[in-house]
C-alpha positions, 0 to 999 in steps of 0.5 A: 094451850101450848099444842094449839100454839105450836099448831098454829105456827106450823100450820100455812093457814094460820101463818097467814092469818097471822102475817097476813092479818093480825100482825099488818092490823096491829101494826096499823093501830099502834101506827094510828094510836102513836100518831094520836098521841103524838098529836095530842100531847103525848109525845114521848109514849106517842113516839115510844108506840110508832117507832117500837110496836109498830115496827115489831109487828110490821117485821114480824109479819115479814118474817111470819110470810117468809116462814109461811112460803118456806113451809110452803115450798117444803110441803111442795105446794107452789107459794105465792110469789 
């Protein structure tokens, strides 16, 4: 499990997904079920999902991006600018 990991954080293809995709879906969910809760009721967890795991995987797809473009420009591919 931890070789398929470490493949999957070297590899550009699964960067992508992963910032690309995954990190930006998640963070619309949490987005949309902090915003929910804050409606509803819930406003303490409601806060706690929009402003923590909102932000952690919004930024962390940033970072997945920046770390897919310098592994790009390493292997001497043309990144997306």
């Amino acid at each position: 499990m931890k070789d398929a990991i470490n493949a999957l954080k070297t590899s550009p293809e699964g960067l992508f997904v992963l910032g690309y995709m995954l990190f930006p879906l998640f963070a619309l969910i949490f987005a949309g079920l902090g915003l929910f809760m804050v409606l509803t009721g819930s406003k303490i967890m409601g806060l706690v999902l929009l402003l923590v795991f909102t932000q952690i995987f919004a930024f962390g797809s940033l970072k997945l991006v920046g770390i897919r473009k310098a592994l790009l420009a390493e292997e001497g591919e043309n990144p997306v600018k």
